[in-house]
C-alpha positions in Angstrom: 12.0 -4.3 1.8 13.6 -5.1 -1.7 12.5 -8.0 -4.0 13.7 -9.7 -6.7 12.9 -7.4 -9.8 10.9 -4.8 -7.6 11.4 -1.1 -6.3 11.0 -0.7 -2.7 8.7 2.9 -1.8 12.3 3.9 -0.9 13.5 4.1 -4.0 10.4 5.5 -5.6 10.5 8.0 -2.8 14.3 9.0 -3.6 13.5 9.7 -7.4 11.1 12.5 -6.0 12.2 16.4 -5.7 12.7 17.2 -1.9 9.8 19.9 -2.7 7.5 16.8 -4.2 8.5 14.5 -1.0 7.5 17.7 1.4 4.4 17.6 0.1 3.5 13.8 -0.3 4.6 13.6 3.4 1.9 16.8 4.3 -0.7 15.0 2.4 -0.1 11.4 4.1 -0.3 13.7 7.2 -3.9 14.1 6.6 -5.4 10.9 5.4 -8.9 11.0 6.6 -9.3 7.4 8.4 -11.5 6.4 6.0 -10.2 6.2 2.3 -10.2 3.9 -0.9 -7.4 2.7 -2.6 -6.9 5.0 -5.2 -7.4 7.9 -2.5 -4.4 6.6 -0.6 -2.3 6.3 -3.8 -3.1 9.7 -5.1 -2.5 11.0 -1.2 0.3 10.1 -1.7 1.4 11.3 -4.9 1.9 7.7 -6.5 0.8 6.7 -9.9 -0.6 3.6 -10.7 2.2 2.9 -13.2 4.7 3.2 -10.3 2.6 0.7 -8.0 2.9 -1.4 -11.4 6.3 -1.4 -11.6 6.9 -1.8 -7.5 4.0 -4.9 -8.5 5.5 -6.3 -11.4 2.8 -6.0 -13.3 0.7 -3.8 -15.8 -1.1 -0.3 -14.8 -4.3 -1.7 -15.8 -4.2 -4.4 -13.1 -3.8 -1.7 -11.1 -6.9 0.3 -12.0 -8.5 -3.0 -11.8 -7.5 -3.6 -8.4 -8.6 -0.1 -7.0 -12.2 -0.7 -8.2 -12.7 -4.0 -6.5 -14.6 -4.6 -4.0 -12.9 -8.2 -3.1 -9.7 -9.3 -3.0 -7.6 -11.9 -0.8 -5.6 -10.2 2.7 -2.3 -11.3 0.5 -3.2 -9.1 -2.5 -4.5 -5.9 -0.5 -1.3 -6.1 2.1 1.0 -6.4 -1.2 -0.9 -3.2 -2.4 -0.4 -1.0 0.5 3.4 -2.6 1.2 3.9 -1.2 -2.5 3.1 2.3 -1.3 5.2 2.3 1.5 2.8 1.1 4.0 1.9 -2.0 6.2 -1.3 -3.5 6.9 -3.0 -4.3 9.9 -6.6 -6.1 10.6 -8.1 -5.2 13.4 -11.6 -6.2 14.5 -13.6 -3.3 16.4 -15.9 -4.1 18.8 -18.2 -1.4 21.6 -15.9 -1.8 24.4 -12.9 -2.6 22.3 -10.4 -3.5 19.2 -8.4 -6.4 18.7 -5.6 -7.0 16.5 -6.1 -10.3 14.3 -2.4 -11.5 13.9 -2.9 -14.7 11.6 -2.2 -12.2 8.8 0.8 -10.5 10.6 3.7 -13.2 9.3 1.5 -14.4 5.6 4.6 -12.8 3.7 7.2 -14.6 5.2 5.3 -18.0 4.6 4.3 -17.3 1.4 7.9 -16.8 0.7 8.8 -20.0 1.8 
């Protein structure tokens, strides 16, 4: 997915040595399931400048973001989309997990 003005993970991924890509991909291998934002990033061996740049904005909105505790579905799907990723909501209950969808298609209508 490229964007006006934006690098996709791709691209980020490509300017890495095949030696650094090896072990980003080992790492993502063993993301515990339960893991804060900064955790992801640094699993896999992104920094917040480059999320800034995939972003279009500064690193320190960046650090910012990490450290909350809040944010809108739009801002944490951009997030993870700018590490190469794609997020899903799903609700867990006992006997089962269900996939909330209305979230599944907000980039294409925000892009509209």
């Amino acid at each position: 997915m490229k964007m006006a003005g934006r690098h996709s993970f791709a691209t980020l991924r490509a300017r890495m040595s095949p030696e650094a890509q090896a072990e980003a991909e080992a790492l993502a291998a063993q993301l515990d399931e339960e893991m804060d934002l900064a955790e992801v990033r640094r699993a896999l061996k992104l920094s917040q400048d480059e999320i800034a740049q995939t972003l279009q904005v500064g690193q320190g909105s960046i650090a910012k973001l990490e450290k909350r505790t809040d944010m809108y579905v739009s801002t944490l799907r951009r997030f993870i989309e700018a590490m190469g990723g794609e997020l899903e909501i799903v609700a867990r209950f006992p006997d089962h997990a269900v996939k909330i969808t209305n979230f599944a298609d907000l980039s294409e209508r925000e892009r509209v």
